[in-house]
C-alpha positions, 0 to 999 in steps of 0.5 A, spaced: 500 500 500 505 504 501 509 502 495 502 504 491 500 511 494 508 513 494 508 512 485 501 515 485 503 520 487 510 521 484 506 521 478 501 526 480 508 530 483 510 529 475 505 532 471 505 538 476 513 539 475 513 538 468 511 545 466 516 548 471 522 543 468 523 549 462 524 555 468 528 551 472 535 551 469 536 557 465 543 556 462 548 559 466 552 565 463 558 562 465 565 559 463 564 553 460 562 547 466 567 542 470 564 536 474 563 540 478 559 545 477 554 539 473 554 536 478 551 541 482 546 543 476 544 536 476 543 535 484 539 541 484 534 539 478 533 533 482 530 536 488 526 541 484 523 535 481 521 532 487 521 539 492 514 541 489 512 548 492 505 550 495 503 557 497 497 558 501 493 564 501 488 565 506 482 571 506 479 572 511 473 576 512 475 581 518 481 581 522 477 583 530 472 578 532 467 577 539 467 570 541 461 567 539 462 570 531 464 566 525 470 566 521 469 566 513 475 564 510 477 562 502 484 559 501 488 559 494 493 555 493 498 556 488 505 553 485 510 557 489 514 558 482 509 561 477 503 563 483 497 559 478 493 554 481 495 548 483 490 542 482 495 538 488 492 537 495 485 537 497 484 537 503 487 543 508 488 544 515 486 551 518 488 553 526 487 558 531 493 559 536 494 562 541 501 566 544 503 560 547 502 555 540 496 551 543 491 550 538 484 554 540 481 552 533 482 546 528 479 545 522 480 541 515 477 544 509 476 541 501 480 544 495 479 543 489 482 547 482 486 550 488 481 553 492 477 552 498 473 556 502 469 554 510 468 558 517 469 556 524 466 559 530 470 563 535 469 558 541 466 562 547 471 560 552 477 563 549 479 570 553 481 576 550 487 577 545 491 577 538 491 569 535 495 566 530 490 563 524 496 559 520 493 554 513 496 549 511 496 542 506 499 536 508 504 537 503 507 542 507 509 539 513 515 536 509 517 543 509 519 550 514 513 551 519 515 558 515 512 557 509 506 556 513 500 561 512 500 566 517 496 572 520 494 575 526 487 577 528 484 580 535 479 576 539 475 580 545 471 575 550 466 580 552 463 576 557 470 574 561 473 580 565 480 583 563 484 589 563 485 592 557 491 597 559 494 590 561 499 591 556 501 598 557 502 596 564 508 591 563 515 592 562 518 596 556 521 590 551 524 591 544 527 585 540 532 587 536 537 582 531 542 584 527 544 581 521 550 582 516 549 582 509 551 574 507 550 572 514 557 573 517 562 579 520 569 578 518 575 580 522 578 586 517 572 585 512 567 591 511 560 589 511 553 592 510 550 591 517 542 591 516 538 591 524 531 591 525 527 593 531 520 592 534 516 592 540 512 587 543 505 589 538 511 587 533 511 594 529 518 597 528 520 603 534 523 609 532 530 610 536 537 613 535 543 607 536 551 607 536 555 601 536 560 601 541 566 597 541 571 594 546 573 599 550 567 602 549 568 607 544 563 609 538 565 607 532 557 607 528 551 611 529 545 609 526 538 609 527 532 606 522 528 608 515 522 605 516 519 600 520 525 600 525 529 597 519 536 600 517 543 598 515 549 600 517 556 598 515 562 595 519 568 593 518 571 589 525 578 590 527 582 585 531 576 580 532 573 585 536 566 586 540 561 589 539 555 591 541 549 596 540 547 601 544 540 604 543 535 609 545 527 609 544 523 615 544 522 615 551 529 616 552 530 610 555 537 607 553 538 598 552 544 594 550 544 588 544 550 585 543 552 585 536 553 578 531 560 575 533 566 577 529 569 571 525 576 570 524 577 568 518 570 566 513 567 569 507 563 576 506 558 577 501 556 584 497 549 584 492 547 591 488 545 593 482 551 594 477 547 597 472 539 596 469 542 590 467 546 587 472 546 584 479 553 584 482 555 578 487 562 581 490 565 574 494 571 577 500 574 571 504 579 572 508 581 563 510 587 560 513 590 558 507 593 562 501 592 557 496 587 558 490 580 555 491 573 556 487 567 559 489 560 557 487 554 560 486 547 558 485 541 563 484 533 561 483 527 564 484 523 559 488 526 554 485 526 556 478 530 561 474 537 558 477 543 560 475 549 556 475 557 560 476 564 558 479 569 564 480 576 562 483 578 567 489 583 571 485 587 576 490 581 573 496 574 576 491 571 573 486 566 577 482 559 574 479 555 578 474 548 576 474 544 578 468 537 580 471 533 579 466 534 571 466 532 572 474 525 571 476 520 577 479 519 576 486 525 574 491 530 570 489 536 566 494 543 568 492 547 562 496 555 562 495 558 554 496 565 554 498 569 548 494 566 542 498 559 545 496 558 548 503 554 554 504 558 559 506 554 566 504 547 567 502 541 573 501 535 574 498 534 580 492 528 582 490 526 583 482 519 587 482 514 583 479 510 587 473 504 582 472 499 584 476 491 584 477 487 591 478 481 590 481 476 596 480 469 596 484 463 601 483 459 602 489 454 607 491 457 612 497 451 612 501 445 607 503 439 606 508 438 600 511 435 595 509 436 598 501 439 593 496 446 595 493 449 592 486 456 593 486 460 593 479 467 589 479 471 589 473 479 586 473 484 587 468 491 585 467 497 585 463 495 591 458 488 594 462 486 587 458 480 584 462 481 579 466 478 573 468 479 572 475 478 568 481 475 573 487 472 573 494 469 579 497 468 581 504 464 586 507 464 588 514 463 595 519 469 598 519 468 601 526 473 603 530 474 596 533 477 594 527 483 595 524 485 594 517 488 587 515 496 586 515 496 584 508 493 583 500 494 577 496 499 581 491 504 583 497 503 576 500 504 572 495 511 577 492 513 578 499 511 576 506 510 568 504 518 568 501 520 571 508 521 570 514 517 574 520 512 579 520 512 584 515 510 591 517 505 594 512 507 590 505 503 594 501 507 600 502 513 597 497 508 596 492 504 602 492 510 607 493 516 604 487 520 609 487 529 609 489 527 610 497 522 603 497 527 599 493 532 600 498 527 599 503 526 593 500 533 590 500 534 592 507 528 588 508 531 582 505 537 582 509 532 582 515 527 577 514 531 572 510 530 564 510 532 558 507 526 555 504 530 550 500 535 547 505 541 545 502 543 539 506 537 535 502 539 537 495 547 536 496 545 531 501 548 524 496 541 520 497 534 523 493 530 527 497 524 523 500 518 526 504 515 523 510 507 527 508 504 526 501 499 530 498 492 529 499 491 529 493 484 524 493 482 525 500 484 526 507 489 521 510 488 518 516 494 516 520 496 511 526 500 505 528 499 498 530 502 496 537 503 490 541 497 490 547 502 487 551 509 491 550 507 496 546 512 495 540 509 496 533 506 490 530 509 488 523 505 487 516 498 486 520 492 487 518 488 494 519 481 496 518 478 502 518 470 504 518 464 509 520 458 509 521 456 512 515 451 511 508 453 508 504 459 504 507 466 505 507 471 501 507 479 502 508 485 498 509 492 498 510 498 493 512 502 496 516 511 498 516 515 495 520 513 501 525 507 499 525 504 505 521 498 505 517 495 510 512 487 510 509 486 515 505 478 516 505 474 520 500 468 524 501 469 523 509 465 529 512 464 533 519 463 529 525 464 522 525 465 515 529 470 511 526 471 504 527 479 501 527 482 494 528 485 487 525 483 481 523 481 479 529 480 472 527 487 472 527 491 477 531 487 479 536 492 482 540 493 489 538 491 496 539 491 502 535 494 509 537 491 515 531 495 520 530 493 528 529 493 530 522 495 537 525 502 540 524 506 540 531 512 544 527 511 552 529 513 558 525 519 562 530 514 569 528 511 571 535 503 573 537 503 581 538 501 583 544 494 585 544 492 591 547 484 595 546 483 603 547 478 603 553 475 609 550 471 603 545 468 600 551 461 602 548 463 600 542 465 594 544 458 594 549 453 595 543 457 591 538 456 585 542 448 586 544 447 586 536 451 579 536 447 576 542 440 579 538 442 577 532 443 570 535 437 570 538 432 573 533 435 570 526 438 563 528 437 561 520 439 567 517 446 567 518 448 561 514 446 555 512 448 548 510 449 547 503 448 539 501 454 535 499 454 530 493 456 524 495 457 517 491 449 513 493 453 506 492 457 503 497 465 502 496 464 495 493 459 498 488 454 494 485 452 488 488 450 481 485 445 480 490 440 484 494 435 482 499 430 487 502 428 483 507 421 486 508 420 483 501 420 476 504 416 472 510 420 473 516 423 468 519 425 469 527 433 467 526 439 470 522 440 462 520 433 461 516 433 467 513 440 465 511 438 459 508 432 460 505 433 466 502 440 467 500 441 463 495 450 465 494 451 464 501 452 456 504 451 457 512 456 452 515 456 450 523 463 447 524 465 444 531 460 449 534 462 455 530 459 457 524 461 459 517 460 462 511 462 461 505 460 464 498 458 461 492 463 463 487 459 466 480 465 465 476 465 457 477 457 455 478 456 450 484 463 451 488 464 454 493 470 458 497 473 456 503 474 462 507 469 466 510 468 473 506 468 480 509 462 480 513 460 487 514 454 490 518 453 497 516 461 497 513 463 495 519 467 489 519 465 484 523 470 477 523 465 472 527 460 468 524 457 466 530 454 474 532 451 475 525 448 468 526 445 471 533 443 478 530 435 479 530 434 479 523 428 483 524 432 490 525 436 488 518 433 492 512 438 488 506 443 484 505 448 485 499 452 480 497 459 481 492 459 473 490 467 473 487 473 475 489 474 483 491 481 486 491 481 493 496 488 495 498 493 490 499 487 485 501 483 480 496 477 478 500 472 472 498 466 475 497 463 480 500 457 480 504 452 486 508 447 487 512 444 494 513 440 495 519 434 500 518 437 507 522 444 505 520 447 504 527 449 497 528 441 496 531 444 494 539 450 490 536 455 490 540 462 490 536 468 485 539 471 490 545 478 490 543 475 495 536 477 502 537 472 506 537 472 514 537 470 519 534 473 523 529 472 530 525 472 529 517 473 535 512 468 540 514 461 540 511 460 545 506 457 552 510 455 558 505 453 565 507 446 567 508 443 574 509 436 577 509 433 580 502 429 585 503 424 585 497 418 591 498 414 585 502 419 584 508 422 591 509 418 594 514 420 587 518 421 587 525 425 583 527 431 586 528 438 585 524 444 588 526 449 584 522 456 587 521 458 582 516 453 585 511 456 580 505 462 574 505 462 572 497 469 566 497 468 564 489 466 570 485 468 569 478 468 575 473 466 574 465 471 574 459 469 581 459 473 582 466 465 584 469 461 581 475 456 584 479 456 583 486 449 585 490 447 584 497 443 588 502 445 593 507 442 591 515 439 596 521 447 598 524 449 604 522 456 606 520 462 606 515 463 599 511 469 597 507 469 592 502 474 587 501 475 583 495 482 579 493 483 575 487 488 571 482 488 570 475 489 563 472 497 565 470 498 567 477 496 575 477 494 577 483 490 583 486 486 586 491 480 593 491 477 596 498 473 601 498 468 603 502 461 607 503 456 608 508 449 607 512 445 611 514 439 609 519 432 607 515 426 612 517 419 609 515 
């Protein structure tokens, strides 16, 4: 089983990097290729192949919530190379965590085309504070918790004393880090000193620094450009210490010690050369003076990769990168020495040129209750209409809200290739001018990481990947232990089934760890599974379920919370028309939305199928048996009895082992329990009269009997089964609002909704239009529109806009 879902999704990962393999190796520009160097380009192909990148974008409805309010969210999932949709997992997993990475919320979500969407309830037990609501696929727990999707909302508990003053009230602390271009401070060697400063909120300070060396004298000042980052440069002497000395706006003084100066090693310089160079300065100061090669490998997420090799003449090396041959977004520029040990590296930015703009034409001003019809045109490339994938919020945008940390465009170019918190991302797209590029390359020198660790793709053994894609369903994980010492049984047996209509059987055979996979399909909302072996023959084992949640956190903190008390009445009024709203319109906020499900069983259709309420009904399991069912012949050996089913393919001959019995897909492995069922509570049986092949396993026919109300009718299941219950993908839930024609308008229940309209799949035209309409509620106030979307090629954009409403007189 491992061995087939392993080459399934080989092939699957295959078709998806077909595409990419014509952008991954742009020929270096180069002298002409050693052993090495082709080794190197080779090596590098080889991980791409298999390293496929997901990114994750997820739009949530409104970024400040009351506990008892529901989340909205719809996620886009792309190639992390060419931002298009990526057709890979169809299942993804969405939490909540608080400060101390507990999860608060879990939930999975079906995707499909690249996109899903689903809600969550904000549970009314959690106190007040900033949350961390990350999205993920299976696929990428084999990566970074860094390349995880990840945003900051508020949630306030009105109902749960605090103080909102908490945390003005504590201690001031700043987290300052240092980080020298190419990652090292070398004795003798000048380097670019990139800082970055924030509070405990996570927003940059504004300070006046100076860094100090032994003898504590100042040898640098400094302070930032924006959003507490900066630069500075440094040459180090006599392998000196040195540390940073820093005053904040309130003139309190605070000492940070800078990176550790190195005696020898290697220092990295990237700046444009001209409009159409990149220069890459390598300086390495190393114990011995003999010559030796530096390599150079460049890419954009994994794509566009540039190959060189330069010799350390009079100890530099300059590369000259053509930056047309780079890619738009970020790109990792890492520096090898001779044993391909990384030695330097940083990221640079190219601006992207594509890019989705997004028009919305809506009035400045309604009454409530009043129909608004919004126009939304898309154009890309040259002001050419777009089709495009678009989801749209609209939400009061009172004094409790704030605006939302980013838009997918930024995101998808910036914030989800670096590491950390990026302070106000648009900023570096709306202002193109020589200050926001440098701004921006200071930012790559403070929020770089690695997505690609080089130890995998220099590593001598192929990459391999412990999570695969979800491409079909969820994975169910667990492992079969010993009841006796707890170690893991080996090639055993394992079934899993739910309650469920129609029946669903899954089986595994498990590792030499003992692990055992199911892959299940259409298995939504709560359910009781059902896990166990063969108990006919290994009666001796337990069943231990893994979480299909990530336990890997991202190194980006929560921000403080902190809530102006002077919104207290806002606060006050918002929850009551929660809580009315809750009370008065239980059904109009959401409803379910059916989901379409296969009607047949996993076996299909059967030989045979017997309505037993079509028949005289005898008082025992064994006459109905005998009587009726003609494929089945009902044995009773040494006061046991058995099954055996009458093979369709060779008339008149009979298998000798018990088929799969199921009672509502419940594998059931004795007779004898089937025969004392009172056969009045069974509705049918069906039976598969040949051999059936699931999984690793072939049974000799299959025989079913469903009850009346699908609930095992009072049977009790052997007690070494383990019963739980487990959450599948959420059931789908659409958003629902009231729509005021002429006959309801003047209606008296009241309706105090600040979430006026959550539309996560609108789709505009060839001709780049769509019109979204939704009505207005009796809250007052200024609402903003929020819509997000994304083109087919992977151009991305965002509108807000806003208008207001005013209170309805009869």
């Amino acid at each position: 089983m491992k061995i087939l879902l392993f080459e399934k999704y080989t092939m699957k990962l295959r078709t998806f990097i077909c595409g990419l393999l014509a952008l991954a190796f742009y020929s270096p520009s180069y002298a002409q290729d050693d052993a090495m160097l082709a080794s190197v380009r080779e090596r590098f192909g080889l991980y791409t192949e298999r390293a496929v990148q997901e990114k994750l974008y997820v739009h949530v409805d409104r970024p400040f919530y009351l506990v008892g309010e529901t989340i909205w969210f719809k996620a886009y999932n792309l190639s992390g190379a060419t931002h298009r949709f990526l057709d890979l997992s169809k299942v993804a997993y969405l939490e909540v965590l608080d400060s101390e990475n507990n999860a608060v919320v879990q939930t999975k979500f079906a995707m499909l085309d690249g996109r899903g969407n689903g809600s969550t309830l904000v549970p009314s037990t959690l106190v007040s504070g900033k949350y961390k609501l990350r999205c993920y696929t299976n696929w990428m727990k084999n990566f970074s918790a860094e390349s995880y999707f990840e945003t900051s909302i508020s949630i306030l508990n009105p109902f749960v004393r605090f103080d909102p003053d908490k945390a003005s009230k504590e201690e001031t602390r700043y987290d300052v880090q240092f980080f020298p271009e190419g990652g090292h401070l070398v004795n003798g060697i000048e380097s670019k000193v990139a800082f970055r400063a924030v509070g405990a909120d996570g927003k940059g300070i504004k300070f006046k620094g100076a860094i100090l060396n032994q003898q504590n004298e100042t040898v640098r000042e400094f302070e930032p450009e924006l959003n507490g980052i900066g630069y500075f440069k440094l040459k180090p002497e006599d392998n000196g210490v040195y540390k940073a000395a820093i005053t904040d706006s309130k003139g309190k003084r605070f000492e940070y010690e800078l990176p550790k100066v190195e005696p020898q090693g290697y220092v990295m310089e990237v700046k444009d050369s001209t409009s159409a160079l990149v220069k890459v300065t390598v300086t390495a100061k190393l114990e011995s003076e003999e010559p030796v090669n530096v390599y150079l490998i460049a890419h954009t997420r994994q794509t566009n990769a540039i190959f060189g090799k330069k010799g350390l003449g009079k100890s530099q090396a300059v590369f000259l990168l053509e930056r047309a041959k780079l890619g738009e977004g970020i790109s990792q520029i890492t520096v090898f020495n001779e044993k391909l040990k990384p030695v330097c590296e940083r990221l640079y930015f190219k601006r992207p040129e594509k890019q989705l703009t997004i028009d919305a034409q809506v009035g400045k001003s309604f009454i409530g209750r009043e129909k608004v019809a919004m126009n939304i045109s898309a154009a890309a490339g040259q002001s050419l209409p777009a089709w495009s994938n678009l989801s749209v919020a609209v939400y009061l945008d009172d004094s409790i809200q704030y605006q939302p940390q980013h838009d997918i465009h930024s995101y998808l170019w910036l914030t989800a290739d670096l590491k950390g918190d990026v302070e106000n991302p648009a900023y570096y797209f709306q202002n193109v001018n020589q200050d926001t590029d440098r701004q921006l390359d200071n930012l790559m020198l403070t929020h770089g990481w690695r997505r690609l660790k080089w130890d995998k793709v220099f590593g001598g053994q192929l990459v391999s990947f412990e999570h695969l894609p979800e491409y079909d369903g969820h994975f169910i994980n667990a492992r079969v232990l010993n009841r006796a010492d707890g170690k893991p049984a080996v090639n055993k047996e394992a079934f899993l089934a739910s309650l469920d209509v129609p029946a669903r059987l899954y089986v595994d055979m498990s590792d030499k760890e003992g692990r055992v996979k199911f892959e299940v399909r259409q298995f939504t909302g709560p359910k009781e599974i059902t896990l166990q072996t063969n108990l006919a023959t290994d009666s001796t084992y337990r069943f231990e379920v893994a979480s299909p949640f990530s336990k890997q956190f991202s190194t980006t903190p929560v921000p403080s919370f902190y809530f102006d008390k002077t919104l207290e009445n806002q606060l006050l009024t918002r929850s009551i028309n929660m809580q009315t709203g809750n009370a008065f319109l239980p059904r109009i906020y959401t409803e379910k939305k059916a989901v379409l499900t296969d009607s047949l069983p996993f076996f299909g259709m059967p030989d045979e199928k017997y309505f037993l309420d079509d028949f005289t009904r005898f008082p025992t399991m064994e006459e109905v048996l005998r009587e009726y069912v003609k494929g089945i012949l009902v044995r009773r050996r040494q006061k046991e009895f058995h099954m055996r089913m009458i093979d369709k393919l060779l008339p008149n001959t009979y298998y000798t082992t018990d088929p799969m019995m199921l009672l509502d897909g419940i594998p059931v492995f004795d007779a004898d329990k089937i025969i004392e069922m009172d056969p009045l509570k069974v509705k049918k049986i069906e039976l598969i009269s040949s051999r059936y092949f699931l999984g690793p396993m072939t049974f000799t026919g299959i025989v079913s009997f469903s009850t009346y109300r699908g609930d095992l009718g009072g049977f009790e299941l052997d007690p070494k089964v383990l019963v739980m219950p487990y959450e599948g993908v959420q059931a789908q839930r659409e958003f629902y609002a009231p729509k005021y024609d002429s006959n309801n308008a003047n209606s008296r229940v009241a309706d105090f909704r600040n979430l006026l309209h959550w539309a996560p799949n609108v789709t505009t035209g060839k001709d780049g239009k769509v019109t979204v309409e939704f009505y207005t509620s009796d809250q007052t106030g200024r609402y903003q529109v929020v819509i997000q979307g994304i083109t087919p090629d992977g151009a991305a954009g965002s509108k807000t806009v806003s208008f207001d409403v005013k209170k309805r007189t009869l």
